[in-house]
C-alpha positions as CSV (number, residue, x, y, z in Angstrom):
1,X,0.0,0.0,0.0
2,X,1.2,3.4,-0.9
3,X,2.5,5.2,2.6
4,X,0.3,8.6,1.4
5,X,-1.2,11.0,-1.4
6,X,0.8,10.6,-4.7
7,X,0.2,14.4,-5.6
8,X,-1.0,17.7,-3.9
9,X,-5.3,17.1,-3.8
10,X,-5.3,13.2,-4.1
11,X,-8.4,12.7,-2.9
12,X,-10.2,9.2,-2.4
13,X,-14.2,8.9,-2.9
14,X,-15.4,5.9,-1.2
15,X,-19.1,4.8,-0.9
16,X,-20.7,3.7,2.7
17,X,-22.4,0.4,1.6
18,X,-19.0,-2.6,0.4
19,X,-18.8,-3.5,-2.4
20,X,-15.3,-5.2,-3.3
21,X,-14.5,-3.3,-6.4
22,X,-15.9,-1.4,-9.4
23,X,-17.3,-4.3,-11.3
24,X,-19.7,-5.5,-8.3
25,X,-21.9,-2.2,-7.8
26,X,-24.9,-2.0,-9.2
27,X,-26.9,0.6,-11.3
28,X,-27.8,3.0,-8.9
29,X,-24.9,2.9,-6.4
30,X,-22.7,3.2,-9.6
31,X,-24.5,6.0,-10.7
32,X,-23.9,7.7,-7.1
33,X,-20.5,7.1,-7.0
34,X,-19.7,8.6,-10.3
35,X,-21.7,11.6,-9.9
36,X,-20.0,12.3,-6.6
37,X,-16.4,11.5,-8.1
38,X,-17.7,14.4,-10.8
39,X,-18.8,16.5,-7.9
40,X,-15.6,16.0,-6.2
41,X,-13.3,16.2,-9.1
42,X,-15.2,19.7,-10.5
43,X,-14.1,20.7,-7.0
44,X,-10.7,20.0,-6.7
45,X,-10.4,21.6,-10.2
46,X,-11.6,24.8,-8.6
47,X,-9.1,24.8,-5.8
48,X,-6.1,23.7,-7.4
49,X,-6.0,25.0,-11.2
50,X,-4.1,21.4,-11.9
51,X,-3.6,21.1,-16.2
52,X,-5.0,17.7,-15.3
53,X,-6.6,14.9,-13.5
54,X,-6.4,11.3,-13.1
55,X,-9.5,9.1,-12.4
56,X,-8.7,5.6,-11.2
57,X,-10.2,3.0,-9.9
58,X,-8.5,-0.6,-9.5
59,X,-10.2,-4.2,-9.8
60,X,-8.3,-6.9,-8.4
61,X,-4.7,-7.8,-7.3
62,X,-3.2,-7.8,-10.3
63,X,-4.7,-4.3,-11.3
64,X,-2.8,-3.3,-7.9
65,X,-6.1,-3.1,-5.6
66,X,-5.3,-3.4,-2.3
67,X,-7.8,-2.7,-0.5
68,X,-10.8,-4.4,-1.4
69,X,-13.4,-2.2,-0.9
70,X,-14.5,0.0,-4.2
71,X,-13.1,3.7,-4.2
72,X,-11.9,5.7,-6.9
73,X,-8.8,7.9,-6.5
74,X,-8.6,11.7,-8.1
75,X,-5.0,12.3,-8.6
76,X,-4.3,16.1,-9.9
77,X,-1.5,16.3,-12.2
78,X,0.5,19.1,-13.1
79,X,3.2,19.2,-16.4
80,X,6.5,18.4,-14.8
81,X,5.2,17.3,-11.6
82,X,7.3,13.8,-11.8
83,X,4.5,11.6,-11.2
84,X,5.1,9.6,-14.3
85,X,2.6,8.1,-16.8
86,X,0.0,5.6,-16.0
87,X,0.5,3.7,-18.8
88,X,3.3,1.1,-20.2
89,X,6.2,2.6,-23.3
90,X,4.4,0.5,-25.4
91,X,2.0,-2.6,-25.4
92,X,-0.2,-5.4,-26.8
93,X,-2.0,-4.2,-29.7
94,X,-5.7,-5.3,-29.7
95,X,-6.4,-8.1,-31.8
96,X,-9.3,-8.5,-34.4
97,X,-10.3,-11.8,-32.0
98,X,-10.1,-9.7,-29.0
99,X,-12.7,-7.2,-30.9
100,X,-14.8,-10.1,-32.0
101,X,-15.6,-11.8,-28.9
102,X,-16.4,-8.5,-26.7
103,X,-18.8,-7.4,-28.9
104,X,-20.4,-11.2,-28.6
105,X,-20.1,-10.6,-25.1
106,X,-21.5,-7.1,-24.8
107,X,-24.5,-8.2,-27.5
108,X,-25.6,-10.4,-24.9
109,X,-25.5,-7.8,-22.3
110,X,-28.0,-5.7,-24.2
111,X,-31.3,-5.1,-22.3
């Protein structure tokens, strides 16, 4: 776990009922969460004039998630403020099979 913030603002929104991570709310508590990480985030925007802003939320070990109860870290980033990127020099590139079974998947999702 880190030992504190990782930037000036970092702010964690955290819902009262558990759920373990992102993927196990439902509609409604989903909906609350984001509109209070927008309600947050707007905020912190305000008070700290950052040039950006870093929404994450983690899902499982391997994602890093340590503690397994959902929250979603606002991270303010400056230019130059040494924080690093979020993502890998370079990676996988998505493959047309990849493409083809999420949109099976996600077709059977549809309401």
């Amino acid at each position: 776990m880190s030992p504190g913030p990782a930037a000036v603002g970092h702010t964690l929104v955290v819902p009262k009922s558990h759920y373990g991570d992102f993927f196990d709310l439902p509609g409604p508590p989903l909906a609350s969460l984001m509109q209070a990480v927008s309600t947050v985030g707007a905020a912190l925007r305000a008070v700290l004039r950052p040039d950006g802003m870093n929404v994450i939320s983690s899902a499982g070990a391997a994602a890093t998630q340590t503690v397994f109860h959902v929250h979603v870290h606002l991270v303010p980033r400056w230019h130059g403020d040494g924080f690093g990127g979020i993502w890998p020099a370079s990676g996988p590139t998505v493959s047309g099979d990849v493409a083809v079974r999420l949109r099976r998947e996600l077709r059977t999702r549809e309401p």
